[in-house]
N, C-alpha and C positions, 0 to 999 in steps of 0.2 A: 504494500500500500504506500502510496505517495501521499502525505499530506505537505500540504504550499504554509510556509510560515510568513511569507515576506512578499513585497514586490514595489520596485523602487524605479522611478523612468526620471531619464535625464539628458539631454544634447552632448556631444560628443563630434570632436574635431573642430574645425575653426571654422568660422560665419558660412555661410550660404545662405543668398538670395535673403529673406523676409525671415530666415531662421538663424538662429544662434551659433547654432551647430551643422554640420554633413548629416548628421543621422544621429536618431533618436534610441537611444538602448532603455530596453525593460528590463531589468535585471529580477529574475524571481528564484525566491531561496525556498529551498524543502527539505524534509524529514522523509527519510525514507522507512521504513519498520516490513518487518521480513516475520510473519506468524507472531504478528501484533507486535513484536518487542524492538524498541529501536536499533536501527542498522548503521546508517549513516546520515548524514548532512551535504546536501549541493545545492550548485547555483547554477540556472542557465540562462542564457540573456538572448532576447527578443530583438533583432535591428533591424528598424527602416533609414535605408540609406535615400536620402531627397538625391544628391546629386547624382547617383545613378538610375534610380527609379526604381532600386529593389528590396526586400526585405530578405535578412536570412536568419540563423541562431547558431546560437553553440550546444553543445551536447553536452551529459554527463554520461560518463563512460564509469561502472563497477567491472573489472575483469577477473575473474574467480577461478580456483583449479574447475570446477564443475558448470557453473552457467559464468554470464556475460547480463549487466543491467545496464538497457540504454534507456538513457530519456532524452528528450527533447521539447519544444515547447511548441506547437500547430499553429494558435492564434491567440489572440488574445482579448479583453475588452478591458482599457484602463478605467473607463469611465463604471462599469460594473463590479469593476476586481476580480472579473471572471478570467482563466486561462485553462486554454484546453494543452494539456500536455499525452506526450506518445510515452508508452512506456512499453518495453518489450525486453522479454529474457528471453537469452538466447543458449540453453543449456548444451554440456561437453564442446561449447567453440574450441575449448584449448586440445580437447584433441585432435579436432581437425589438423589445427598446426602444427599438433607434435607427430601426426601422420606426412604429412609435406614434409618436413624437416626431415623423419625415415624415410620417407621413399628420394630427396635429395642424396642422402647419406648414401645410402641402397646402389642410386647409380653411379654416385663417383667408387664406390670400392668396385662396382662391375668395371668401371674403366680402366681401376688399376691392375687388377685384374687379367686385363685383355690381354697381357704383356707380361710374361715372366722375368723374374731377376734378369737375366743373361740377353735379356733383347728379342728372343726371337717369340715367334707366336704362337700363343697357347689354346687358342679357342678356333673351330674351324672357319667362323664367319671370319676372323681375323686372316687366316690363312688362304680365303677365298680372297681377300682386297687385294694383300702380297700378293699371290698368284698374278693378278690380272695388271700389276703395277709392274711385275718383271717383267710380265710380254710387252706390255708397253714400253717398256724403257727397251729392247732387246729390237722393237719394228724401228724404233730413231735410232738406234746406234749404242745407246744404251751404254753401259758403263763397263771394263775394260779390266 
């Protein structure tokens, strides 16, 4: 559960046009609680930028050995103290990576691999390239 403690809006950057600021930041602070009990405290911020004509936010990222808790902030209404926030867990993400990272490992020991102490080739796909690289070199003139 997300509850909102806070939320603070202020200009941000130097003058533009009829405003103070480039863009306007919402900054909105919350309590997050995980099976009722609290878990931790963030902040994510709300910006309309005038001199480009767009809005974006920042995220709060939790990274876990087991899940991943994203928030972010959708829209909001300053004038109600309404804010709709995204929240999504994203459980074993870290396996994922720690599967990328074995299957990297995986292929550089296959590469090392490929090639015995002493140079020459140990696998027959390897010995298939050499093959077709000596006829090669042997129809130019090839080495001596």
């Amino acid at each position: 559960m997300v509850s909102m403690t806070g939320m603070d809006s202020t200009f941000e950057g130097s003058q533009y046009k009829q405003y103070s600021g480039s863009s306007y930041a919402t900054y909105v602070d919350f309590d997050v609680y995980k099976k009722g009990v609290y878990f931790d405290s963030g902040q994510v911020k709300y910006i309309t930028d005038f001199k480009w004509g767009q809005t974006y936010t920042t995220t709060y990222v939790h990274r876990g050995i087991f899940e991943e808790l994203f928030i972010a902030p959708k829209a909001l209404n300053e004038t109600s103290g309404e804010v709709s926030i995204y929240v999504r867990t994203v459980p074993f993400i870290t396996f994922i990576w720690g599967g990328l990272f074995l299957m990297l490992a995986g292929m550089i020991v296959l590469g090392v691999i490929d090639y015995s102490a002493d140079g020459k080739v140990t696998t027959p796909m390897a010995k298939i390239k050499g093959t077709r690289k000596k006829a090669s070199e042997s129809r130019k003139g090839g080495k001596k």
